[in-house]
C-alpha positions in Angstrom: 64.8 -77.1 -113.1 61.5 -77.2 -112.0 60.4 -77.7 -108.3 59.1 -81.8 -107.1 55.9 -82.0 -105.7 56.1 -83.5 -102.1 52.8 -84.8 -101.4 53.7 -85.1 -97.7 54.2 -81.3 -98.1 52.3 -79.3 -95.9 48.6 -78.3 -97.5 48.5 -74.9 -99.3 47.5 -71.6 -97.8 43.8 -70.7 -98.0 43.4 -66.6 -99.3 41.7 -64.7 -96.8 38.2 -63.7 -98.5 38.0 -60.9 -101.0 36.7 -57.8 -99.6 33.7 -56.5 -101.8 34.1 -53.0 -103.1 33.0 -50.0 -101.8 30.7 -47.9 -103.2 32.5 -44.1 -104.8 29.7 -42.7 -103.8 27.2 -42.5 -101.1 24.0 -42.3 -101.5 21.6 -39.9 -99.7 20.2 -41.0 -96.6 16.5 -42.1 -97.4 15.4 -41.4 -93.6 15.5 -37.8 -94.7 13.0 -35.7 -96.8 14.6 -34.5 -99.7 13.5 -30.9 -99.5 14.2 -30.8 -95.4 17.9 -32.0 -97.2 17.7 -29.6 -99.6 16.8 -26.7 -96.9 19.7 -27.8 -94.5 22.5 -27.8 -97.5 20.6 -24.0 -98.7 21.3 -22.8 -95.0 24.8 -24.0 -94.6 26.0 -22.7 -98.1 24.5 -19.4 -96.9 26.2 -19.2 -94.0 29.4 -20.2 -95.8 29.2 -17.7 -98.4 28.3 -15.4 -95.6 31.6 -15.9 -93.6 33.3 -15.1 -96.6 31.9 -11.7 -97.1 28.8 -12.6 -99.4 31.9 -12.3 -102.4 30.4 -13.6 -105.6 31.7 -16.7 -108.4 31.8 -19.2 -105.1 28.1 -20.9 -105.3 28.6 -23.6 -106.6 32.0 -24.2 -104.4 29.7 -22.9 -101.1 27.0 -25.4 -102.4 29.1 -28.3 -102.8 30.7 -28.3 -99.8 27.7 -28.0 -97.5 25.8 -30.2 -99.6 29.0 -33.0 -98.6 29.0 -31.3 -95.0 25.3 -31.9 -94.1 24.9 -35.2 -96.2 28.6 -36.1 -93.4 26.5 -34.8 -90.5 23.5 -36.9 -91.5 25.3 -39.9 -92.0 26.8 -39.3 -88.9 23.9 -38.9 -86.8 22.1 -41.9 -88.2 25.2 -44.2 -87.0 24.3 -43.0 -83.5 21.0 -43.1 -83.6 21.1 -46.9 -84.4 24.0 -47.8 -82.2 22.7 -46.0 -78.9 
């Protein structure tokens, strides 16, 4: 049996607003030249592939992750810079 409308019901809910979606990705920070970038993520994959003895088939793995660890460092400087 279906439900009876009360009209002196109390009014409906209102939805809380959608959230928008967040990017997957980040982009780069733009306040940074791209070959200053590009020499910061070169240094830290050397010192990463460095700590682990220089042994070879880990570039691109040493690469990656200082490339995510300085764009991180980056993005976290920038936050304070602004807030401060």
């Amino acid at each position: 049996m279906p439900r009876e409308k009360n009209p002196e019901a109390s009014p409906p809910r209102k939805r809380a607003p959608r959230r928008k979606a967040e990017p997957a990705v980040v982009a780069q920070p733009s306040f940074v030249d791209p070959q200053q970038r590009a020499a910061l993520i070169a240094r830290a994959a050397y010192f990463r592939a460095m700590h682990r003895g220089f042994s070879p088939g880990h570039e691109m793995t040493d690469w990656l992750a200082a490339e995510a660890e300085v764009d991180a460092e980056l993005l976290r400087g920038a936050g304070q810079s602004t807030s401060g």
